[in-house]
RODREN-605854 format. One record per residue (C-alpha): residue in three letters; x negated, y, z negated. Coordinates in nm, 2 decimals, padded with zeros to 4 digits. Layout:
REC     r        x        y        z
REC   ala        X        Y        Z
...
//
This chain:
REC     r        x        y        z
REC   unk    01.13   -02.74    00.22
REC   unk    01.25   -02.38    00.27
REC   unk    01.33   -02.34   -00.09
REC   unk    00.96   -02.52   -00.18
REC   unk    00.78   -02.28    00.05
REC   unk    00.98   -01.91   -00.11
REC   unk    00.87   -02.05   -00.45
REC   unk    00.49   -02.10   -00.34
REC   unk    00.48   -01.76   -00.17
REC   unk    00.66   -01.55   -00.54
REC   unk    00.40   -01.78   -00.71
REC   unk    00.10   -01.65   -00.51
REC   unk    00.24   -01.25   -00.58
REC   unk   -00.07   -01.28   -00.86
REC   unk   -00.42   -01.11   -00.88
REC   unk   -00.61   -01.48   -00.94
REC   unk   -00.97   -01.50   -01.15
REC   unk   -01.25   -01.71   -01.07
REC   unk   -01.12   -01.95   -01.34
REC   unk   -00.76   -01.92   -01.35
REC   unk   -00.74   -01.95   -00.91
REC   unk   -00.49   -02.23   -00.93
REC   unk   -00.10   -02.20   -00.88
REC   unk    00.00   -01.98   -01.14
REC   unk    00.40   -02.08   -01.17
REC   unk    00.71   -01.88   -01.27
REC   unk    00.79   -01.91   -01.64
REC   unk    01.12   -02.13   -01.62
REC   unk    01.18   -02.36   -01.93
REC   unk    01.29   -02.68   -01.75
REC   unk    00.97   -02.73   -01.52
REC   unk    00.60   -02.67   -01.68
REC   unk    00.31   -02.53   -01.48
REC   unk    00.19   -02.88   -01.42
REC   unk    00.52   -02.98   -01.23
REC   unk    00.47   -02.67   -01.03
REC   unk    00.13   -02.76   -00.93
REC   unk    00.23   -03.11   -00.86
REC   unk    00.51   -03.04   -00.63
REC   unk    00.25   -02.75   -00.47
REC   unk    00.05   -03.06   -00.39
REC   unk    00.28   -03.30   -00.28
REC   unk    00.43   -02.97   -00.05
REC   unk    00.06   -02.92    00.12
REC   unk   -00.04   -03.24    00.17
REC   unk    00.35   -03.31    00.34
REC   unk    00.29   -03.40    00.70
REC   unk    00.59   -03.21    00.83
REC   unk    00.41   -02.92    00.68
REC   unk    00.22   -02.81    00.97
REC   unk    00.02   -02.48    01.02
REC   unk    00.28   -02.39    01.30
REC   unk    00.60   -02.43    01.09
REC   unk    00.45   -02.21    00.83
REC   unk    00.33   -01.97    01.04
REC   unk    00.65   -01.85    01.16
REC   unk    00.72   -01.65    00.89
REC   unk    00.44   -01.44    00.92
REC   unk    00.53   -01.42    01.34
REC   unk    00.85   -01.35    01.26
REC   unk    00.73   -01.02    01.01
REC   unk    00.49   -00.92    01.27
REC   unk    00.82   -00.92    01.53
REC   unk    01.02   -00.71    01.24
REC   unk    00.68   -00.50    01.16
REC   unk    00.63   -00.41    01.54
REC   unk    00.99   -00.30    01.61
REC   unk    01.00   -00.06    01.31
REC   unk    00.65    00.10    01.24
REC   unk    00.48    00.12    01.62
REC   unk    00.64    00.35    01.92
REC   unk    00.37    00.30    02.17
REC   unk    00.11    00.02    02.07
REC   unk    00.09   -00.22    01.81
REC   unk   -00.29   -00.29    01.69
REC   unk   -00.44   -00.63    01.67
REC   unk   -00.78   -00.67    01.46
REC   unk   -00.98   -00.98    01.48
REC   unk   -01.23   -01.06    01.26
REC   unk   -01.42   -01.37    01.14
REC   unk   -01.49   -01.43    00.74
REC   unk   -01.65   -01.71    00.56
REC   unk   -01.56   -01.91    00.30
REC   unk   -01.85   -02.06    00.08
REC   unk   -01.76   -02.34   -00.12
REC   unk   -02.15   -02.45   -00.15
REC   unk   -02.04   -02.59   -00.51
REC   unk   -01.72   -02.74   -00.41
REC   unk   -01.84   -03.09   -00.37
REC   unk   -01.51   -03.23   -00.32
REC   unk   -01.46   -03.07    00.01
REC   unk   -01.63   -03.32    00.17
REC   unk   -01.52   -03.12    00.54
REC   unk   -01.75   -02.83    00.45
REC   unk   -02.03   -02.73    00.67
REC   unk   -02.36   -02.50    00.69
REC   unk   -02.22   -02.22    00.87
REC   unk   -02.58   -02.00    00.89
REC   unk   -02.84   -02.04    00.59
REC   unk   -02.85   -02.34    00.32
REC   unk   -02.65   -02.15    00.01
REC   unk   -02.40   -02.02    00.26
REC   unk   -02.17   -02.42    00.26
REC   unk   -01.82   -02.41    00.39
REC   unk   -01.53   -02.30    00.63
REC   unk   -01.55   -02.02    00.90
REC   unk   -01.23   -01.81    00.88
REC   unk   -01.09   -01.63    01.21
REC   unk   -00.79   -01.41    01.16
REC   unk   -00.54   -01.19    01.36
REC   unk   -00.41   -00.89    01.16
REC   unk   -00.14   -00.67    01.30
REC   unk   -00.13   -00.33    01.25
REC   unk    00.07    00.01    01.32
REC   unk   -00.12    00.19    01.59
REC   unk    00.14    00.47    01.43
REC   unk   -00.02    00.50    01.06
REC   unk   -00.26    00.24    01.02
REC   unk   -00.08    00.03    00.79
REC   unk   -00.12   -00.37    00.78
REC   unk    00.16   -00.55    00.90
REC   unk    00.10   -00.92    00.92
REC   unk   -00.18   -01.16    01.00
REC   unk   -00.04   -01.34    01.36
REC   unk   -00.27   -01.61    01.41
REC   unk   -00.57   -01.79    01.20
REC   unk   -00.80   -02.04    01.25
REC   unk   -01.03   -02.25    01.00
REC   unk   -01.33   -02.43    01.13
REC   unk   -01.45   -02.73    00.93
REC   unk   -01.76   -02.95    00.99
REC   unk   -01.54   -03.16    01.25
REC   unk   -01.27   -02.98    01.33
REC   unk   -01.07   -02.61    01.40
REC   unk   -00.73   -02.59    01.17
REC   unk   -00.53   -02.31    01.42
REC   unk   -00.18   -02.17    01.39
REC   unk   -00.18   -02.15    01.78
REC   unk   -00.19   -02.44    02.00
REC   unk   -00.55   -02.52    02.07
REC   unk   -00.69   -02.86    02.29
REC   unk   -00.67   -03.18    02.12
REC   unk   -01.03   -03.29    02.02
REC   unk   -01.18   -03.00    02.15
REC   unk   -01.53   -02.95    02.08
REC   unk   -01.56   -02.59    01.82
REC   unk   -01.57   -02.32    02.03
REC   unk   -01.77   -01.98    01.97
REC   unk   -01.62   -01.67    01.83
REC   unk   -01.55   -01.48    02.11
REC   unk   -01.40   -01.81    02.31
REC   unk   -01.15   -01.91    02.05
REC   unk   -01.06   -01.52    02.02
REC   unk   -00.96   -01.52    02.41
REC   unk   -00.73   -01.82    02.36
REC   unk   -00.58   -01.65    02.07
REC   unk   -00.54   -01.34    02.26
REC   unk   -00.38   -01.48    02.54
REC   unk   -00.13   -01.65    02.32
REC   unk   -00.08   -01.36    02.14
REC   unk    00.00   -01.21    02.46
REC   unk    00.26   -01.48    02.52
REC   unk    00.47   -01.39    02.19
REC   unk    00.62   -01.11    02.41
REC   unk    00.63   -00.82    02.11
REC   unk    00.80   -00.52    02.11
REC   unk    00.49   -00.34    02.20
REC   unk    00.23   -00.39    02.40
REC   unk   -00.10   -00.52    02.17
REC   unk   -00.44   -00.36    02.18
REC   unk   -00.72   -00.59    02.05
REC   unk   -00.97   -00.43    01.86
REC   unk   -01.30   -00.59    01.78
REC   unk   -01.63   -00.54    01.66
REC   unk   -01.93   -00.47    01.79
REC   unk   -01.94   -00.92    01.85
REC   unk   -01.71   -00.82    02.15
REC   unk   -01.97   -00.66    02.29
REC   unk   -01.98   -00.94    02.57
REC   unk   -01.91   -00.81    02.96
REC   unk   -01.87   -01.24    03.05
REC   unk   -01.54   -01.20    02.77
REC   unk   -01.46   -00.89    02.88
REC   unk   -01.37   -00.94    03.22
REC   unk   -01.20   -01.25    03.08
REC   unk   -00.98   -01.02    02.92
REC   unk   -00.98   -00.78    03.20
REC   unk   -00.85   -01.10    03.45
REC   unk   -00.57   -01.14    03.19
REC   unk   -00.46   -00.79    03.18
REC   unk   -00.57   -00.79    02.79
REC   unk   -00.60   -00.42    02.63
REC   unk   -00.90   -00.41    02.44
REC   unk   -01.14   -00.19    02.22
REC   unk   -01.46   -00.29    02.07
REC   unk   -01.79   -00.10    01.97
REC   unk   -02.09   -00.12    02.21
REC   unk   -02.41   -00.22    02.14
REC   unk   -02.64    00.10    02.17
REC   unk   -02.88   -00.12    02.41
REC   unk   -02.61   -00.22    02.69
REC   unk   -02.59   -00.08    02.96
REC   unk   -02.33    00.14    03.18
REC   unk   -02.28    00.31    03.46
REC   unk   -02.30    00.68    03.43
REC   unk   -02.24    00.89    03.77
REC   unk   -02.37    00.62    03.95
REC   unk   -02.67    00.56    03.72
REC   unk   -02.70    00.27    03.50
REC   unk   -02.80    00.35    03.16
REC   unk   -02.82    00.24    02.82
REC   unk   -02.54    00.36    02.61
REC   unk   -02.65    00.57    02.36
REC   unk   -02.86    00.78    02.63
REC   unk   -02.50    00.88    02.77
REC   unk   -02.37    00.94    02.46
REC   unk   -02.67    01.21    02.41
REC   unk   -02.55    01.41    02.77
REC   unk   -02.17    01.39    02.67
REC   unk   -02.00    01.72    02.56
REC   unk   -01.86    01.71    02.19
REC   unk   -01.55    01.82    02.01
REC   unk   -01.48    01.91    01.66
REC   unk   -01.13    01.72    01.58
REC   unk   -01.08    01.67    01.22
REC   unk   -01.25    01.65    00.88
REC   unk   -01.27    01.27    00.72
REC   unk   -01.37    01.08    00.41
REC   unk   -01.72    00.93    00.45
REC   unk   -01.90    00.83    00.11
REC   unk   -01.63    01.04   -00.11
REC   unk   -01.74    01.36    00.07
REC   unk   -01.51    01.55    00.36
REC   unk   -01.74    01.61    00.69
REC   unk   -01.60    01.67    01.05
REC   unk   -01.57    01.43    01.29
REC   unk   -01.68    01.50    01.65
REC   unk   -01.54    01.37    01.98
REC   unk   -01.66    01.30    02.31
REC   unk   -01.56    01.07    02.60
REC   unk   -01.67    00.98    02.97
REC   unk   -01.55    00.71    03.22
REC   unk   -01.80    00.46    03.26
REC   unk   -01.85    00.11    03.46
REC   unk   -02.00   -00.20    03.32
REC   unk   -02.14   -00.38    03.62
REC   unk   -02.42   -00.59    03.43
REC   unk   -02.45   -00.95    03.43
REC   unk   -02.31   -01.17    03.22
REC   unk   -02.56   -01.38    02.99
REC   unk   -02.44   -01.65    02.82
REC   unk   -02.56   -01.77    02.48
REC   unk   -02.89   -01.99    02.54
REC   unk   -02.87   -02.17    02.16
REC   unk   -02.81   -02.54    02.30
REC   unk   -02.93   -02.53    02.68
REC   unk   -03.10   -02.22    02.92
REC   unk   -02.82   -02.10    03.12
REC   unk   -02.87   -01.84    03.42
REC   unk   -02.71   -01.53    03.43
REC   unk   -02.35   -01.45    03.58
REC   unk   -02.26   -01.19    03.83
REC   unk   -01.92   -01.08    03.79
REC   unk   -01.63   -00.75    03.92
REC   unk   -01.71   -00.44    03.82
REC   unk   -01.51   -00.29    03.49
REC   unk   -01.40    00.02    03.46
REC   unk   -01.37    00.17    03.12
REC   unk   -01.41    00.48    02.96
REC   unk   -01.65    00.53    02.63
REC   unk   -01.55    00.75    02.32
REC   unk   -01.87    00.86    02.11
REC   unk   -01.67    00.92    01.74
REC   unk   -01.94    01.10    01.55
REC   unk   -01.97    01.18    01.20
REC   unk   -02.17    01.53    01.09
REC   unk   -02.26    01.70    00.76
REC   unk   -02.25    02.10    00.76
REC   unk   -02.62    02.12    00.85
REC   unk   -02.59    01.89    01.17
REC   unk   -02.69    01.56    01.06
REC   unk   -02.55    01.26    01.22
REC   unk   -02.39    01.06    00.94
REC   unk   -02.26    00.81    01.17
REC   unk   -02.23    00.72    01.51
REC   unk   -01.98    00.49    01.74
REC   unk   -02.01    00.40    02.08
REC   unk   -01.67    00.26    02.17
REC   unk   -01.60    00.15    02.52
REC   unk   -01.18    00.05    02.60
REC   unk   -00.97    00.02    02.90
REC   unk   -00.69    00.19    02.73
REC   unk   -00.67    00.53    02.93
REC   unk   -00.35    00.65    02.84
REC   unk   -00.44    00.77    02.45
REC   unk   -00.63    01.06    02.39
REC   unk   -01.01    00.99    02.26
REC   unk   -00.93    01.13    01.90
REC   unk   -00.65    00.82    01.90
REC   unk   -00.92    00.53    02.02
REC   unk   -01.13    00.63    01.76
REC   unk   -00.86    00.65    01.48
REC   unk   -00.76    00.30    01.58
REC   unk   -01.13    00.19    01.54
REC   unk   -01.16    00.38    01.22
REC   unk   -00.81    00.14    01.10
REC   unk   -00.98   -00.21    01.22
REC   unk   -01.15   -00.18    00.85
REC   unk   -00.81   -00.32    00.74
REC   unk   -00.87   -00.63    00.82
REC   unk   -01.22   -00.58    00.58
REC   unk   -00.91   -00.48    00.33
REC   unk   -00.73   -00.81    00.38
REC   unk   -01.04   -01.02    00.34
REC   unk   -01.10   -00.87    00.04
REC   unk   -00.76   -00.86   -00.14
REC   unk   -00.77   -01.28   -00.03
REC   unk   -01.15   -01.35   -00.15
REC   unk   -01.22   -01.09   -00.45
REC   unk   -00.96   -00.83   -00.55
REC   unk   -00.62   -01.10   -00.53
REC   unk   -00.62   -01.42   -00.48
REC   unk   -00.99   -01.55   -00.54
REC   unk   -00.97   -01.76   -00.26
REC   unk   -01.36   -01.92   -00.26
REC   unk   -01.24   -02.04   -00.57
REC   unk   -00.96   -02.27   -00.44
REC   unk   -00.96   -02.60   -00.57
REC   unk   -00.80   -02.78   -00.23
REC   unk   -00.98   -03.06   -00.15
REC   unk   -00.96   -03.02    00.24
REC   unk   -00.99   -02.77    00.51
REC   unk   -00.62   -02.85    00.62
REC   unk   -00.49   -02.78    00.27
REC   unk   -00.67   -02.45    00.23
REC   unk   -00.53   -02.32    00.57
REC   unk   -00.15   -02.41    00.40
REC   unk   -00.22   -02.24    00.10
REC   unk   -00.37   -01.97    00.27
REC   unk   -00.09   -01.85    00.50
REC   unk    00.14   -01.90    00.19
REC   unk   -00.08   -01.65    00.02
REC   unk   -00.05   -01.41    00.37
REC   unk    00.31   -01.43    00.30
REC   unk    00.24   -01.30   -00.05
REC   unk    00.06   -00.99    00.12
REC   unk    00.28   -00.94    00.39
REC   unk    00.57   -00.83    00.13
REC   unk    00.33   -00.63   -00.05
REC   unk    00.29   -00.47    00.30
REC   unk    00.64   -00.42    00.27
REC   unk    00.65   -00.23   -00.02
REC   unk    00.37   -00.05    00.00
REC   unk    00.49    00.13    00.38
REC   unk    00.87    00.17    00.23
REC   unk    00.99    00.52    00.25
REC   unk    01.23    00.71    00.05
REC   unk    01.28    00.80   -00.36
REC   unk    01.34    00.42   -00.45
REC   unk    01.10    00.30   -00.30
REC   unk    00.87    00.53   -00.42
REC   unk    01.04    00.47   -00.77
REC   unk    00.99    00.11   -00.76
REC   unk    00.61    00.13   -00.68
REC   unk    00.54    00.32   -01.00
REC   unk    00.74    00.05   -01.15
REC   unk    00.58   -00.25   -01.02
REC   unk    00.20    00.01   -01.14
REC   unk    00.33    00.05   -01.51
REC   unk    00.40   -00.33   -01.53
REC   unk    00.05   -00.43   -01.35
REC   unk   -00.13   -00.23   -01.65
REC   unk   -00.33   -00.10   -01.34
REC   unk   -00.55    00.23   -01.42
REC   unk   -00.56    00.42   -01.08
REC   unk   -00.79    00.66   -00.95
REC   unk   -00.74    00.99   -00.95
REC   unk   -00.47    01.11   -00.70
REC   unk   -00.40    00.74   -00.64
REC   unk   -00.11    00.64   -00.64
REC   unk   -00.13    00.27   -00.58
REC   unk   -00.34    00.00   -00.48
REC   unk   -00.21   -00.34   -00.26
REC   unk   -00.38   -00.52   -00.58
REC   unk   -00.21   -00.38   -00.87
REC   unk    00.13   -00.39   -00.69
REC   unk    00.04   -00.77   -00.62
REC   unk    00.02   -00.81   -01.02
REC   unk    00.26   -00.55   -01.08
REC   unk    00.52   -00.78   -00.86
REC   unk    00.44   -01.07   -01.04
REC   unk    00.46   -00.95   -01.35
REC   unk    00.87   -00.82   -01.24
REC   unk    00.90   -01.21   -01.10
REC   unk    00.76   -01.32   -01.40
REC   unk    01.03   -01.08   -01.58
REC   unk    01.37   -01.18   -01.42
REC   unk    01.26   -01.57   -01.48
REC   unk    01.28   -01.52   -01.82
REC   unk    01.58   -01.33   -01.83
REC   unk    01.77   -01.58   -01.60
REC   unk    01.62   -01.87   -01.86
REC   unk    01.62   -01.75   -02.20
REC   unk    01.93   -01.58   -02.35
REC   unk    01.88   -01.26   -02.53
REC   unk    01.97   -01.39   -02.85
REC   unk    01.65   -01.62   -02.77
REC   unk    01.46   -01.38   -02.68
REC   unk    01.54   -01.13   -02.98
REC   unk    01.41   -01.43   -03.17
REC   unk    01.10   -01.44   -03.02
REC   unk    01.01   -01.04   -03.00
REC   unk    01.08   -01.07   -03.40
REC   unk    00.84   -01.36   -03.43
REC   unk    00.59   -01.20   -03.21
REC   unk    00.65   -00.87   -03.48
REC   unk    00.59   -01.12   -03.72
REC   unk    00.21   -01.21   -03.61
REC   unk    00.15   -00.82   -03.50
REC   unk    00.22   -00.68   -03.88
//
């Protein structure tokens, strides 16, 4: 099974297309690509293949990643995506997660990443909800009803918690997050958090309660650094306050009216990370609030700047890699297999993307020249093109442990051949 699972994951080290988003296997010139795919379906629909046992490769990378690229936190992003499979008629699991085109599965994931230098790691912990059930690589209750976002986030989070890494975790969430009934949830289970506040809530200011952006217009400002926003260098501005959130809590009134819920006081601090041009114009804006207290202001708001990784990793799984919405898997369980064999995939491109030193360097130009990749100007690489680049260096040493080289100097002559 071990041997199975190291084949699937070098056969998903491929930039997929809409049409072609099936197993692409290994040249090897004992087993054709229809073997591969059958034995890919035999290995996903295995039993004994469970969402936990193939999730502990990508714990036990997180473990490695933590030890050797974070010194005082580790980040964890979390962050929902869905899958629409409105065409996939096969699927017969698939759901209406909001409008009627949008047909599918709801994707939450964990992604790890270095509070050092903002470089992915590995996704920890995902979860796929169907139309009748939630496929999770943590333990979850046995027919329990599907829970909302932000309550099957806290049950990941406290597992999380429980895996005992290296460094202590700070969650980073969205603006979603924004909930003081989940916060003090967290708070309760000594959880480190970060999200982005709503500009409507409301905090305690000097013993006024307010709406957050009004005390984001009394705070004092600092000019910290210059960053990228639309192609273009402006400064970013700084400025930070301790705050409490004593509000109620209100919880969601979809299926049945529910009063509000009084609850402790929290006490936080808020960082205000604005973006200016030269002339003064606010660009952009974040409130974040965080009971991290120990980092300085310009740090909280690099690490929010980061959570877009996990936008990255959504991406490189649904559009610019593997073409996952595409997926012919006939089941929400077998698309939660495949997927965390195609994690695997982008945890070693990770890898080789954060490597230091000359050979490393060396080998990522390599793995670019064989991709075919053009680049952008002053960039080096992209986790895309060295996906195809490391498939096509796979695809390179199969042949050369299959074919001899007086076989191959046939074939480059009969390829000549048809070229003159």
């Amino acid at each position: 099974m071990s041997r199975r699972y190291e084949q699937l994951v070098k056969e998903h080290t491929n930039s997929t297309e809409t049409l072609a988003a099936g197993l692409r296997a290994l040249p090897k010139e004992s087993k054709s690509s229809f073997a591969s795919t059958q034995a890919a379906w035999r290995f996903y629909q295995n039993k004994n293949v469970s969402l936990e046992k193939l999730s502990e490769p990508l714990l036990d990378a997180a473990h490695e990643g933590v030890s050797s690229h974070c010194t005082q936190y580790a980040l964890c992003v979390h962050d929902w995506s869905r899958l629409n499979y409105r065409k996939h008629t096969s699927k017969e699991d698939r759901y209406q997660i909001t409008h009627k085109t949008d047909v599918g599965y709801d994707l939450q994931s964990s992604l790890l990443i270095s509070a050092d230098t903002g470089k992915p790691i590995a996704p920890v912990a995902q979860r796929l909800v169907t139309a009748d059930m939630s496929h999770a690589t943590y333990p979850t209750e046995e027919n329990s009803p599907i829970k909302s976002h932000l309550d099957e986030v806290t049950d990941c989070m406290k597992w999380l918690e429980a895996q005992e890494f290296k460094k202590p975790l700070i969650h980073i969430i969205d603006r979603e997050a924004d909930s003081i009934g989940h916060i003090r949830q967290w708070e309760k289970n000594k959880i480190r958090w970060l999200t982005r506040s709503r500009v409507s809530s409301r905090i305690e200011y000097e013993g006024k309660s307010m709406r957050c952006e009004n005390v984001a217009e009394q705070l004092h400002f600092t000019r910290v650094r210059k960053v990228n926003y639309k192609g273009k260098l402006h400064w970013q501005w700084i400025a930070e306050t301790p705050i409490c959130i004593t509000r109620q809590a209100k919880p969601s009134q979809k299926k049945q009216k529910k009063p509000a819920v009084s609850g402790v006081p929290v006490n936080a601090r808020l960082v205000v990370s604005r973006i200016q041009s030269d002339s003064g114009e606010i660009l952009a804006n974040w409130l974040l609030i965080s009971n991290v207290m120990d980092v300085k202001a310009e740090e909280i708001a690099l690490w929010y700047y980061w959570r877009w990784q996990i936008e990255s990793w959504f991406k490189l799984l649904k559009r610019a890699g593997h073409d996952l919405e595409s997926w012919q898997q006939e089941s929400g369980s077998a698309i939660a297999k495949r997927l965390l064999v195609a994690s695997m995939a982008c945890v070693v491109v990770w890898e080789i993307a954060s490597a230091k030193g000359e050979s490393a360097e060396a080998f990522r130009d390599f793995l670019i020249r064989l991709s075919g990749r053009q680049m952008k100007y002053k960039v080096r690489y992209t986790n895309t093109a060295l996906l195809a680049g490391l498939w096509s260096f796979l695809s390179m040493l199969e042949v050369l442990q299959t074919w001899s080289a007086e076989q191959l100097e046939e074939m480059k002559e009969m390829a000549e051949y048809f070229f003159s």
